[in-house]
OpenMM code with the backbone's topology and positions (N, CA, C; nanometers):
from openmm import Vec3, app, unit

residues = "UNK UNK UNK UNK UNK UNK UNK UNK UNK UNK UNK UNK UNK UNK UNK UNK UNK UNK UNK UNK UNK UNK UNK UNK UNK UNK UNK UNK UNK UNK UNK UNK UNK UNK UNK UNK UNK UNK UNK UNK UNK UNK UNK UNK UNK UNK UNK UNK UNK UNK UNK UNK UNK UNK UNK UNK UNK UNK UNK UNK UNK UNK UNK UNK UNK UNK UNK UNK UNK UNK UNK UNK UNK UNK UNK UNK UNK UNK UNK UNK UNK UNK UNK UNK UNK UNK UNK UNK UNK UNK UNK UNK UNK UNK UNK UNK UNK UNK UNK UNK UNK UNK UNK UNK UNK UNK UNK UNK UNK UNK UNK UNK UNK UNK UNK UNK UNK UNK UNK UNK UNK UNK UNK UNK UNK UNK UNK UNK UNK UNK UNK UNK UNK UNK UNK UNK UNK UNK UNK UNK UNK UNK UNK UNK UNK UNK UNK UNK UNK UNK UNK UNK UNK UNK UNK UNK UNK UNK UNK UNK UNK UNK UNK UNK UNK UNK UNK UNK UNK UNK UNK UNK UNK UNK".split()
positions = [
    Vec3(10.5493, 10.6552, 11.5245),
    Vec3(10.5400, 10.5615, 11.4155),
    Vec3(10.3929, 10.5252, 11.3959),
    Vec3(10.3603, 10.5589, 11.2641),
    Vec3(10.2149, 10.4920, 11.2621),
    Vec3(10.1527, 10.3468, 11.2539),
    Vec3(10.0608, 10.2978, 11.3421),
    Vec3(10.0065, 10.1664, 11.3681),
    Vec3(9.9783, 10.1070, 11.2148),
    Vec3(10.0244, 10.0267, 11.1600),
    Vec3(9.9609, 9.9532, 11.0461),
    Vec3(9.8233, 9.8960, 11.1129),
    Vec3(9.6722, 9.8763, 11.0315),
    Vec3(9.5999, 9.7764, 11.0168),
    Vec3(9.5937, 9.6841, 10.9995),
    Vec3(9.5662, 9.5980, 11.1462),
    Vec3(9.5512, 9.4107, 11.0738),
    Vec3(9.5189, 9.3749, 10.9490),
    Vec3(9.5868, 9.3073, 10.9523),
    Vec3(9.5539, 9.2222, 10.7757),
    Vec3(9.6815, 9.1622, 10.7320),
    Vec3(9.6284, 9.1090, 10.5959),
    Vec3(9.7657, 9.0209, 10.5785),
    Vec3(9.8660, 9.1146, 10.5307),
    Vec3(10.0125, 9.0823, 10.5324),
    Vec3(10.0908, 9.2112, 10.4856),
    Vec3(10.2114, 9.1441, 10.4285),
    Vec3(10.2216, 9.1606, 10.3013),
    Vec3(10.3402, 9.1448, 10.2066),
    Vec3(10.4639, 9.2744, 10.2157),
    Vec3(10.5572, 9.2998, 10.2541),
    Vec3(10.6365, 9.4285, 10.2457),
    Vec3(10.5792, 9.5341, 10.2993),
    Vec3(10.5437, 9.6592, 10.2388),
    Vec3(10.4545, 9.7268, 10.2960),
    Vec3(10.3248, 9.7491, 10.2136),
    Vec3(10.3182, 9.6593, 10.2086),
    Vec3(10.1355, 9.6411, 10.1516),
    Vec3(10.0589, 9.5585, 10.2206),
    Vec3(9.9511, 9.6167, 10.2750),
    Vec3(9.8607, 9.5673, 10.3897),
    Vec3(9.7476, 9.5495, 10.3042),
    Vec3(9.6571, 9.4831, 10.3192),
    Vec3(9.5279, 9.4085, 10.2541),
    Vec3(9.4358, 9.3914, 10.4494),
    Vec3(9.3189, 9.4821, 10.4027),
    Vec3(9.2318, 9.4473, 10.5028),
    Vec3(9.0843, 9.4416, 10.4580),
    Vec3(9.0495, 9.4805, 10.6009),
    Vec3(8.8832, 9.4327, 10.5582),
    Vec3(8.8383, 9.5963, 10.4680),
    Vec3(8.7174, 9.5818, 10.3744),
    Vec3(8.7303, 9.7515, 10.3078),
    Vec3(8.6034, 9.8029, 10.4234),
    Vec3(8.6177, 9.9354, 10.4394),
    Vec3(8.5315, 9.9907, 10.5692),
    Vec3(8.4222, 10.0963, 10.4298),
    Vec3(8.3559, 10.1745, 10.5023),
    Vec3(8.3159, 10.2860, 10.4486),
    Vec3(8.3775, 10.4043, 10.4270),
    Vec3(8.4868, 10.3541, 10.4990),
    Vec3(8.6026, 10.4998, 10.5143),
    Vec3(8.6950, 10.5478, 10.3691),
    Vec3(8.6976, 10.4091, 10.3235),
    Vec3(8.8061, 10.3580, 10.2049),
    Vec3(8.6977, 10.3893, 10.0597),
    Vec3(8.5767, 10.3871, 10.0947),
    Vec3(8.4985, 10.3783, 9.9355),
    Vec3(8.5130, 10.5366, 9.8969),
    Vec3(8.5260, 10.6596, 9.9603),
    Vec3(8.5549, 10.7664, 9.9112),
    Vec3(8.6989, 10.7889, 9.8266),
    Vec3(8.8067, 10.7473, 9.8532),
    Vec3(8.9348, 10.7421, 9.7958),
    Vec3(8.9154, 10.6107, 9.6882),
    Vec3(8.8506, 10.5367, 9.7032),
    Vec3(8.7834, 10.4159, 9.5709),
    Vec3(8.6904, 10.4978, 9.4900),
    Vec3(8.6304, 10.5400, 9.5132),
    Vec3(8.5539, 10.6655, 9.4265),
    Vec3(8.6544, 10.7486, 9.3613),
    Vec3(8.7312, 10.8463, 9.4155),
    Vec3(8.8171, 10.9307, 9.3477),
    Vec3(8.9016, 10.8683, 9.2956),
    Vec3(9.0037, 10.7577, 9.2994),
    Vec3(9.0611, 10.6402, 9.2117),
    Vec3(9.0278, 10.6515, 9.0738),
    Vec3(8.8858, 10.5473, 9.0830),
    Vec3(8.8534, 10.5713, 8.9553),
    Vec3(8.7671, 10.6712, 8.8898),
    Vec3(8.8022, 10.7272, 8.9364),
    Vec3(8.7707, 10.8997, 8.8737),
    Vec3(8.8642, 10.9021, 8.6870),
    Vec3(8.9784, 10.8436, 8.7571),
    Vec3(9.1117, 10.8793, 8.6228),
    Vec3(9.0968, 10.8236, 8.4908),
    Vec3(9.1068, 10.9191, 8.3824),
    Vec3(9.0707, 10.8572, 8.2765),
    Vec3(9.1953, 10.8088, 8.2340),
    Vec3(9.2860, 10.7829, 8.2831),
    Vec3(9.3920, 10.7568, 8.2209),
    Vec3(9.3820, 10.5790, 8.2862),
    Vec3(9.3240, 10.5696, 8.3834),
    Vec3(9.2837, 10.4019, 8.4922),
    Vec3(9.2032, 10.3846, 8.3856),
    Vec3(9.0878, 10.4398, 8.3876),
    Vec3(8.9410, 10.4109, 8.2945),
    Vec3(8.9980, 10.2939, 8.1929),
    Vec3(9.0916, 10.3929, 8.0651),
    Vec3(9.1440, 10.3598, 7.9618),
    Vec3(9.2159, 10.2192, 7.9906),
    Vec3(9.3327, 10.2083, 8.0619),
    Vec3(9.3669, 10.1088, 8.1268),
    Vec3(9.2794, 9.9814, 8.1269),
    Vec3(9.2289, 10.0182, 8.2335),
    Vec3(9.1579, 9.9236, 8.2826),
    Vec3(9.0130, 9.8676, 8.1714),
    Vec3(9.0011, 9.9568, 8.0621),
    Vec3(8.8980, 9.9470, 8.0282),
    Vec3(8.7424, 9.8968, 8.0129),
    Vec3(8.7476, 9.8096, 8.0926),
    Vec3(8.5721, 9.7445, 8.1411),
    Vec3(8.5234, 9.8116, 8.2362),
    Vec3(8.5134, 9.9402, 8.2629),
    Vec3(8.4615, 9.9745, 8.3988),
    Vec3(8.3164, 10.0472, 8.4089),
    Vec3(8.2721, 10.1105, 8.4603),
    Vec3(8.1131, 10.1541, 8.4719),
    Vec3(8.0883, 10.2539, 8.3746),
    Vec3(7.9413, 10.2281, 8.3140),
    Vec3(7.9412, 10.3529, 8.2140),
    Vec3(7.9587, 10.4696, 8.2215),
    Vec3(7.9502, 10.5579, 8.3830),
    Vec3(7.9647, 10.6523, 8.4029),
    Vec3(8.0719, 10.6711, 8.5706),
    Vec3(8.1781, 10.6697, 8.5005),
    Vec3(8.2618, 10.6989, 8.6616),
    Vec3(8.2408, 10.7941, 8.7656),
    Vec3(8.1813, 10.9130, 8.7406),
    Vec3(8.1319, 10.9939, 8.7732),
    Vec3(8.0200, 11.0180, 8.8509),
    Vec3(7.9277, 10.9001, 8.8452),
    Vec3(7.7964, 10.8680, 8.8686),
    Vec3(7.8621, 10.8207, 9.0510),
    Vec3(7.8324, 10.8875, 9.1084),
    Vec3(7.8553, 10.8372, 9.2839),
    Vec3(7.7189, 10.7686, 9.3117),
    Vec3(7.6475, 10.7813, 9.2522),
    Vec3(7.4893, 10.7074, 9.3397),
    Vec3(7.4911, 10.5869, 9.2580),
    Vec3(7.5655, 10.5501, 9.1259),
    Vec3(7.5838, 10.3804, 9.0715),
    Vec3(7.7190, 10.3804, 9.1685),
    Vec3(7.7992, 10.4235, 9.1553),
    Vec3(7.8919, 10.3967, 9.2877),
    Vec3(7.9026, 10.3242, 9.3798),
    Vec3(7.8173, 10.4097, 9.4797),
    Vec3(7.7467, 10.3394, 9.5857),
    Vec3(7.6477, 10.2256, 9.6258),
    Vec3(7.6028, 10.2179, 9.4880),
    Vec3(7.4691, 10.1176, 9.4615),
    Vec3(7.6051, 9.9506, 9.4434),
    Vec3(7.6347, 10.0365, 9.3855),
    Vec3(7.7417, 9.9146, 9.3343),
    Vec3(7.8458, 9.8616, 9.4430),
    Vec3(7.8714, 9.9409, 9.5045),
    Vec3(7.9943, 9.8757, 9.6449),
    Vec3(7.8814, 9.8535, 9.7562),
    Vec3(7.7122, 9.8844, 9.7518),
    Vec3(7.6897, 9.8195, 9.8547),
    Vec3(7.6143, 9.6895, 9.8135),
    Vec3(7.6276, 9.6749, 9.7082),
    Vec3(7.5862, 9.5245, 9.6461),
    Vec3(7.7153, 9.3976, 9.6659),
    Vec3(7.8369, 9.4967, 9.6426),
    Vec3(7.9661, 9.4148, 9.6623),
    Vec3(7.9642, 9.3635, 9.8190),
    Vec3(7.9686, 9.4687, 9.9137),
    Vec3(7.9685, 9.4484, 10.0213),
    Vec3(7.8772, 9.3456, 10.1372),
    Vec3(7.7472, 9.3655, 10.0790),
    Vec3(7.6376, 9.2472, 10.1110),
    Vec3(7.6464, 9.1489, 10.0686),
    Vec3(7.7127, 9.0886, 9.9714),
    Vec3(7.7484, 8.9694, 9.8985),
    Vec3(7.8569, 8.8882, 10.0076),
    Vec3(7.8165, 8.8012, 10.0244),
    Vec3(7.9265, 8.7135, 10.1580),
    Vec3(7.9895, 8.5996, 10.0491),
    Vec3(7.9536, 8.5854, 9.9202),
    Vec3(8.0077, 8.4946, 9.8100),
    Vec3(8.1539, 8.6092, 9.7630),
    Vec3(8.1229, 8.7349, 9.7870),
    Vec3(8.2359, 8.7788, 9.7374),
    Vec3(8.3526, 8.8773, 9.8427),
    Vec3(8.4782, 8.8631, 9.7855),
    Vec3(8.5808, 8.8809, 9.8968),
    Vec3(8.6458, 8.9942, 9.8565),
    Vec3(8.6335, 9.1049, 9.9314),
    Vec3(8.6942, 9.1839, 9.8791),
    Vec3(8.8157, 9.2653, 10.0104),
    Vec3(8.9220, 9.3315, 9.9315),
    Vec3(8.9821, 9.3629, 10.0581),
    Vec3(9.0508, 9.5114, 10.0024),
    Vec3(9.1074, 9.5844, 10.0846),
    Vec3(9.1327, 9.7600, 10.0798),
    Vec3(9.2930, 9.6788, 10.0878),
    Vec3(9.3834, 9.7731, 9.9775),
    Vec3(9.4808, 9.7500, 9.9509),
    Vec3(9.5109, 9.8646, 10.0418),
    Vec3(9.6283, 9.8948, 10.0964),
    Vec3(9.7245, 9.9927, 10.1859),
    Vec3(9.8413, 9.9688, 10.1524),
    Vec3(9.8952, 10.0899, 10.1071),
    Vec3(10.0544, 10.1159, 10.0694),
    Vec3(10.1172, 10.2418, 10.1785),
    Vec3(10.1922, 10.2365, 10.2550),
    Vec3(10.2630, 10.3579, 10.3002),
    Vec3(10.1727, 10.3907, 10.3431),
    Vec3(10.0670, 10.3219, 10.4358),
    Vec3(9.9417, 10.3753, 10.5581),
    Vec3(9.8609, 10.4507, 10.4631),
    Vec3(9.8650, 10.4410, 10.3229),
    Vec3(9.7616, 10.4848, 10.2624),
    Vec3(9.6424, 10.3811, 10.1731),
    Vec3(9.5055, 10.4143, 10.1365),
    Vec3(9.4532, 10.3371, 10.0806),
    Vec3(9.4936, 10.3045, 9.9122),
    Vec3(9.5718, 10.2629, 9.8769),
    Vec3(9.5977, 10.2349, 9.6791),
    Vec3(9.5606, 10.1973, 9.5960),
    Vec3(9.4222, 10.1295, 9.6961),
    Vec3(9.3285, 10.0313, 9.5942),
    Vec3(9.2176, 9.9181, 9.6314),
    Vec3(9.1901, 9.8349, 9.5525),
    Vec3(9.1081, 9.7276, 9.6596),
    Vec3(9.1412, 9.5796, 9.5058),
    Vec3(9.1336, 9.4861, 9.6034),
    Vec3(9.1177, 9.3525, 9.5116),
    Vec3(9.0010, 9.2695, 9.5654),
    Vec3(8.9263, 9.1984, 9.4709),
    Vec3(8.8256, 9.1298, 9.5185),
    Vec3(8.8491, 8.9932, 9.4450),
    Vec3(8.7697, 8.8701, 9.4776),
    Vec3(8.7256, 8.7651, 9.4087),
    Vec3(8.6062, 8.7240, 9.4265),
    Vec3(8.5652, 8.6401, 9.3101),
    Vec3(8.3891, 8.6971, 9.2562),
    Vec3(8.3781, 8.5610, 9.1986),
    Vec3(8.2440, 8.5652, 9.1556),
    Vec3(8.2138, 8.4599, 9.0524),
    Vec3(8.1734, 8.5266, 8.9224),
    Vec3(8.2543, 8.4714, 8.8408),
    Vec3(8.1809, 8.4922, 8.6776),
    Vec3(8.1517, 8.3448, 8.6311),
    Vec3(8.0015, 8.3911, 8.5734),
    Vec3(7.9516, 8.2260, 8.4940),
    Vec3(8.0055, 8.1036, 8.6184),
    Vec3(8.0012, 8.0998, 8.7044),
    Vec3(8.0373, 8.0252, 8.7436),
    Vec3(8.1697, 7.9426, 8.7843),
    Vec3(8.2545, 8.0390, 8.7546),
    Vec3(8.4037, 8.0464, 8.8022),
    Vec3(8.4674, 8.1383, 8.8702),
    Vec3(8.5049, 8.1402, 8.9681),
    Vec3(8.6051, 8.2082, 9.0730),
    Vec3(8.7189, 8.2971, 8.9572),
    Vec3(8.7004, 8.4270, 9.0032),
    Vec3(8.7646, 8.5242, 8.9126),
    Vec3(8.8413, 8.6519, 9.0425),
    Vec3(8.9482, 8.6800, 9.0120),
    Vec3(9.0082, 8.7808, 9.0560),
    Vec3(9.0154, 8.9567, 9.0290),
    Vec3(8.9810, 9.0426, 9.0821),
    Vec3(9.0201, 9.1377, 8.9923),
    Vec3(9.0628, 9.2172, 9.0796),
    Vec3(9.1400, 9.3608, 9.0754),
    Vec3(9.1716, 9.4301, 9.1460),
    Vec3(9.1874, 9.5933, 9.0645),
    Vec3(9.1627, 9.6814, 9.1660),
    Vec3(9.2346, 9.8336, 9.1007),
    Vec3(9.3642, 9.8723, 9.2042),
    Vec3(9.4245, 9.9466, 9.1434),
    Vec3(9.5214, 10.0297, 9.1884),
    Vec3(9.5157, 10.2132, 9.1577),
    Vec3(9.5215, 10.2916, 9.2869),
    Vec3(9.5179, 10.4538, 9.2349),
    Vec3(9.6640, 10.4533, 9.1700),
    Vec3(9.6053, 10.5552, 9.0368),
    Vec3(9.7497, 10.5890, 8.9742),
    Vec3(9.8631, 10.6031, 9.0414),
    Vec3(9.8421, 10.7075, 9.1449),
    Vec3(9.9138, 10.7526, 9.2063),
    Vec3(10.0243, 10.6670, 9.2946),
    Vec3(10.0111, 10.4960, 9.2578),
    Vec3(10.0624, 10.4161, 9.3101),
    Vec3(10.1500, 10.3218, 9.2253),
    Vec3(10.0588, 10.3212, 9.0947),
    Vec3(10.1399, 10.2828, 8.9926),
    Vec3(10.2853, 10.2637, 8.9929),
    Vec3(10.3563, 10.1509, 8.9331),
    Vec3(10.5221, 10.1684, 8.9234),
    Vec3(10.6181, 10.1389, 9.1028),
    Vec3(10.5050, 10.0912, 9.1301),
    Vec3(10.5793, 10.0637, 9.3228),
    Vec3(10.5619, 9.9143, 9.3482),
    Vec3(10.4937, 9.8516, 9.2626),
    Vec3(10.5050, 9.6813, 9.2916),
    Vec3(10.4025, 9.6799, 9.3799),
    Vec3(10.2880, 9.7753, 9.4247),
    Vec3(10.1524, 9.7370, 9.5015),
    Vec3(10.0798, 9.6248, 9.4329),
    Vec3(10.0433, 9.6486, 9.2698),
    Vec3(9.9884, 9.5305, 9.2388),
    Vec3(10.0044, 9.3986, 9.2818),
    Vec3(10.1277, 9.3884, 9.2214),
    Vec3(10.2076, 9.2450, 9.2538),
    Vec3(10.2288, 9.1803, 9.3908),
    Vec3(10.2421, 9.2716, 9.5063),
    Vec3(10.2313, 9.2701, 9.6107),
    Vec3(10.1207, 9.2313, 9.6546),
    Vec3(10.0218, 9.3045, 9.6608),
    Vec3(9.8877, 9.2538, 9.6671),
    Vec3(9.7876, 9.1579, 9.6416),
    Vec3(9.8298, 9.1178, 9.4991),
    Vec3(9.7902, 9.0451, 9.4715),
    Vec3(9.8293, 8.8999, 9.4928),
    Vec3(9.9875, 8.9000, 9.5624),
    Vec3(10.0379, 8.7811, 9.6043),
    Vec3(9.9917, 8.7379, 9.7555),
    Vec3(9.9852, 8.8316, 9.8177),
    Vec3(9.9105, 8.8682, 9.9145),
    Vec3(9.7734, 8.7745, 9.9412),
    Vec3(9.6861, 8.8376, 9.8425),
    Vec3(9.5510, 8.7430, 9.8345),
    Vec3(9.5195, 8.6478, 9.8201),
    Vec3(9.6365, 8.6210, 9.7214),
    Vec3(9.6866, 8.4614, 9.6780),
    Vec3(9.6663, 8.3657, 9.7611),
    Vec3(9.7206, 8.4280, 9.8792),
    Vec3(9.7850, 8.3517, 10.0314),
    Vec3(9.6648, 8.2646, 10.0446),
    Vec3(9.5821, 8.3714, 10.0734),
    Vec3(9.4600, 8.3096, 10.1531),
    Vec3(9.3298, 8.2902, 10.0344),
    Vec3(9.3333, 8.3495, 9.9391),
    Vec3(9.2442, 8.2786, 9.8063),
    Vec3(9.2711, 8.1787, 9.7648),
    Vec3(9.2936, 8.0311, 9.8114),
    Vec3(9.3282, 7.9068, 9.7847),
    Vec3(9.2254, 7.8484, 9.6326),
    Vec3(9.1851, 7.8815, 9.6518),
    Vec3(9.0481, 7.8227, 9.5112),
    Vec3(9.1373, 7.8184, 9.3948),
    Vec3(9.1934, 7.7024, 9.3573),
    Vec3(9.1999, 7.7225, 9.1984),
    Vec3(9.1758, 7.5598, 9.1316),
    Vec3(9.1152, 7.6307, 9.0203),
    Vec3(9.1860, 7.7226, 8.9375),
    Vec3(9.1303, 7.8834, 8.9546),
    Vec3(9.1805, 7.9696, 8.9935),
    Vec3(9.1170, 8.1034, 8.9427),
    Vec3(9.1433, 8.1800, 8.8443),
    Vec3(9.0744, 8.2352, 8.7941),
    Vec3(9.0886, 8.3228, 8.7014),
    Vec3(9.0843, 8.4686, 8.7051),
    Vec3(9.1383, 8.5316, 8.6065),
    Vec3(9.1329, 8.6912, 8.5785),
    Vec3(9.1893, 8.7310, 8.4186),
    Vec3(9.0928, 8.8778, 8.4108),
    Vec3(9.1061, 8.8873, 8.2649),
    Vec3(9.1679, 9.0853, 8.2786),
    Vec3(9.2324, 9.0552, 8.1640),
    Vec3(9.2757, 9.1815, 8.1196),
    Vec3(9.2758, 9.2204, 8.0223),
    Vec3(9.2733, 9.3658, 7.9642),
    Vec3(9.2716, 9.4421, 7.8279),
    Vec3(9.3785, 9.3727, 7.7523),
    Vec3(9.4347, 9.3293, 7.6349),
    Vec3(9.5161, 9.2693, 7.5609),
    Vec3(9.6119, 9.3836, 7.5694),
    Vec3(9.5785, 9.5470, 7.5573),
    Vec3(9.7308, 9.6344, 7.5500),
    Vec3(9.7428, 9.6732, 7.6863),
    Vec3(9.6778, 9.5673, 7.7813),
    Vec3(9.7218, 9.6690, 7.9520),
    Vec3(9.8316, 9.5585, 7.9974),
    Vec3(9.9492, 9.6263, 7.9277),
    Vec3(10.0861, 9.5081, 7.9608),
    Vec3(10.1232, 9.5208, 8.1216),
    Vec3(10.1095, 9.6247, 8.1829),
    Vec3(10.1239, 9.6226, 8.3192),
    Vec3(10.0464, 9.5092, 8.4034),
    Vec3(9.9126, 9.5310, 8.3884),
    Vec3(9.8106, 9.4823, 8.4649),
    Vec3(9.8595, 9.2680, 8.3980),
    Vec3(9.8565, 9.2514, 8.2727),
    Vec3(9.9285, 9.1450, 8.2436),
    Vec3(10.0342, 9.0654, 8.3274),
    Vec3(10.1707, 9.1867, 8.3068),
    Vec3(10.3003, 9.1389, 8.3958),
    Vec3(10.2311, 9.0695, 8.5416),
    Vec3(10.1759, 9.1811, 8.5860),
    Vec3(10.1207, 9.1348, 8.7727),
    Vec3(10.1158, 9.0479, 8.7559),
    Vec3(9.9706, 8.9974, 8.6639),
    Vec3(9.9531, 8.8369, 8.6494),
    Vec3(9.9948, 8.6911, 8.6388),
    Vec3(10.1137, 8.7276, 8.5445),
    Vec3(10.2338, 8.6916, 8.5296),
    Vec3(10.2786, 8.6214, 8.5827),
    Vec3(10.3657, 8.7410, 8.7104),
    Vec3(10.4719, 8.7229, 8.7873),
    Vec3(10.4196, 8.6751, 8.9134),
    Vec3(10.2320, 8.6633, 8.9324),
    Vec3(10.1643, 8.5618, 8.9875),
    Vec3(10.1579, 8.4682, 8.9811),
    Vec3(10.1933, 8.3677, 8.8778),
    Vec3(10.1751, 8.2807, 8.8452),
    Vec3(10.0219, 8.2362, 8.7091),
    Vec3(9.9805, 8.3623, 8.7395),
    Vec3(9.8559, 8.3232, 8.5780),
    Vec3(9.9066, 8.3074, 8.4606),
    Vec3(9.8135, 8.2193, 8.3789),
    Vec3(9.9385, 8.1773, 8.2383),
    Vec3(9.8230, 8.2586, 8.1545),
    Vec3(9.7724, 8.2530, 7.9951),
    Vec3(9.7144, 8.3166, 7.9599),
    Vec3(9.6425, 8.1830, 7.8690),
    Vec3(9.5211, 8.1969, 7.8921),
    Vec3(9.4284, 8.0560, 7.8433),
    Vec3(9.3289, 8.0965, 7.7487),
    Vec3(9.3092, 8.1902, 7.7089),
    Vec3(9.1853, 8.2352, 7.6355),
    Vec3(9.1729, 8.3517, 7.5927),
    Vec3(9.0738, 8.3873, 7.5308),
    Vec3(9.0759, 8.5308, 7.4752),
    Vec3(8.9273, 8.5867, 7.4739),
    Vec3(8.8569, 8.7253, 7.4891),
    Vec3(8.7372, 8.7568, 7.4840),
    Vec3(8.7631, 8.8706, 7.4221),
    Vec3(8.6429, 8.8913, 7.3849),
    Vec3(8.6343, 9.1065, 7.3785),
    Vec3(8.5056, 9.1262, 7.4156),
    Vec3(8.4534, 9.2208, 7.4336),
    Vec3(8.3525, 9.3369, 7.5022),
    Vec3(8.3192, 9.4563, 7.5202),
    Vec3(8.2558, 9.5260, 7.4542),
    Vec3(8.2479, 9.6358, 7.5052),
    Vec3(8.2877, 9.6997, 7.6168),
    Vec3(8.3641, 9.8358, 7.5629),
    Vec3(8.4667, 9.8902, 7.6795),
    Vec3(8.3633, 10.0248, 7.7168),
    Vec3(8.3316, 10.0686, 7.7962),
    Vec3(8.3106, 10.1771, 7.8562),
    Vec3(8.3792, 10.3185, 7.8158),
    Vec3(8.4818, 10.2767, 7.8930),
    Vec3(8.5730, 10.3851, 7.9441),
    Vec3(8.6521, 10.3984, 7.8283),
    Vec3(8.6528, 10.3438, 7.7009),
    Vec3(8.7296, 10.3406, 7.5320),
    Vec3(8.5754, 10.3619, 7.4651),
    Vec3(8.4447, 10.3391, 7.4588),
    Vec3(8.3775, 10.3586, 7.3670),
    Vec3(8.3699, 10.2487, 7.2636),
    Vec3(8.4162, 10.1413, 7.2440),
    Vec3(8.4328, 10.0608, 7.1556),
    Vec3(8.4642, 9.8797, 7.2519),
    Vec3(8.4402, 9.8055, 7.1267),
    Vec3(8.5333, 9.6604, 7.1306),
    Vec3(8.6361, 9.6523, 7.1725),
    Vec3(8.6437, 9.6164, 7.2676),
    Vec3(8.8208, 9.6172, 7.3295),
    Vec3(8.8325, 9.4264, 7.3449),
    Vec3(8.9576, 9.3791, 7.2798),
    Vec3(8.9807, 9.2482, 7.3189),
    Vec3(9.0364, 9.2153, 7.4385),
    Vec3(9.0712, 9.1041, 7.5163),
    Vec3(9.1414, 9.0902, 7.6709),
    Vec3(9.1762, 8.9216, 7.6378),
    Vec3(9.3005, 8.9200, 7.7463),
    Vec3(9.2861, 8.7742, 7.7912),
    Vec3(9.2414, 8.7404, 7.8911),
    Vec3(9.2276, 8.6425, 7.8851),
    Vec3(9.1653, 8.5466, 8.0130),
    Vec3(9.2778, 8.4723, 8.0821),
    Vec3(9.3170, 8.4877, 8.1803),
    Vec3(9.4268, 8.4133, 8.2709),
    Vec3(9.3807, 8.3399, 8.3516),
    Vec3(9.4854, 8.2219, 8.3816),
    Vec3(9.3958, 8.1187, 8.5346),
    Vec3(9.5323, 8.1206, 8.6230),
    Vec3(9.5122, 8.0849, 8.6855),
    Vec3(9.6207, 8.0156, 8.7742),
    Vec3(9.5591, 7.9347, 8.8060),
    Vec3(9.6607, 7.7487, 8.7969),
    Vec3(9.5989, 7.6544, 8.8393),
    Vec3(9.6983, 7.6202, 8.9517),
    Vec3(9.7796, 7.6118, 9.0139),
    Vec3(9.9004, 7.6105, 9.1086),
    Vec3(9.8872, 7.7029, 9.2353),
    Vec3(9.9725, 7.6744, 9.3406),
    Vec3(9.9380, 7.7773, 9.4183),
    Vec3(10.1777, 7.7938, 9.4130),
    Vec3(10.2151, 7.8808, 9.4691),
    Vec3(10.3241, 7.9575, 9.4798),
    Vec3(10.4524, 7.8232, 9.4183),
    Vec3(10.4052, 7.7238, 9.4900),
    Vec3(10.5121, 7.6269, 9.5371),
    Vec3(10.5039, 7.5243, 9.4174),
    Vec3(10.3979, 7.5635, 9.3198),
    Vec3(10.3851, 7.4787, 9.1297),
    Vec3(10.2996, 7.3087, 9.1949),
    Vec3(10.2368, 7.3245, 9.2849),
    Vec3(10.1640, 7.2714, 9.3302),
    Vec3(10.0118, 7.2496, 9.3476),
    Vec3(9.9167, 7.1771, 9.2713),
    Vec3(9.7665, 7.2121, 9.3245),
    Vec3(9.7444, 7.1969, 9.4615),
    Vec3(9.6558, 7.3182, 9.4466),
    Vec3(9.6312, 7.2708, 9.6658),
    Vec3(9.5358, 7.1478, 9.7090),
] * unit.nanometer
topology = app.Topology()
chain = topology.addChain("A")
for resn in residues:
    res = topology.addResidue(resn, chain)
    for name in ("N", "CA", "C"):
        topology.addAtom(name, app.Element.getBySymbol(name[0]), res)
């Protein structure tokens, strides 16, 4: 039977610390243009491994920001972090396609929840990424606002909402 990794663990979704081991399968992740599209705010060039790297070791030196390696079925599926934007505590996370449709998001992200006590927090999504929405959702984020921005990975204006969660599980502020 294989050893799961410490960390917190919802079902079989494990959330740990992210190593150097995990940024190669985070690299090939978002490789997918079909995530890209999705997800649409992502780096101008996915392809680019040396902004890649520049970029997860900026994440990683940052002790303001929290990031953790999602694990599904002893495999890596993704990573979620929380950050500051403008000055507010923000959530975001990826998932590999290849995981899609298994409730890792949701899992995970309830997961982080646990121990990301800060709210209100926030997170934003593409207005047509109804998946990445639901997660939010069925997290408890309500939908408070609206932006758009230049998308990358679309070439154009893409609009999004802005979600918070002000509650933690139990409809309670902490």
């Amino acid at each position: 039977m294989a050893r799961r990794a410490p960390g917190d663990v919802t079902s079989d979704v494990v959330l740990r610390e992210v190593t150097d081991v995990d940024l190669p399968m985070f690299f090939d992740q978002q490789l997918d243009s079909t995530a890209n599209h999705m997800a649409a705010f992502t780096s101008a060039d996915p392809a680019d491994r040396d902004a890649f790297n520049a970029h997860w070791t900026k994440i990683l030196g940052d002790d303001t920001i929290t990031t953790k390696t999602i694990v599904f079925g002893g495999n890596v599926a993704g990573h979620i972090a929380s950050f500051e934007r403008s000055g507010q505590p923000e959530v975001t996370y990826w998932i590999g396609k290849e995981y899609w449709g298994n409730g890792v998001a949701t899992r995970a992200l309830s997961a982080f929840l646990e121990s990301a006590r800060v709210r209100p927090l926030h997170a934003r999504a593409a207005k047509d990424n109804v998946a990445s929405l639901r997660v939010l959702e069925k997290c408890g984020f309500v939908i408070t606002g609206e932006d758009k921005g230049f998308s990358n990975a679309r070439g154009e204006e893409v609009e999004e909402f802005i979600l918070t969660l002000t509650t933690d599980d139990q409809g309670e502020a902490p």
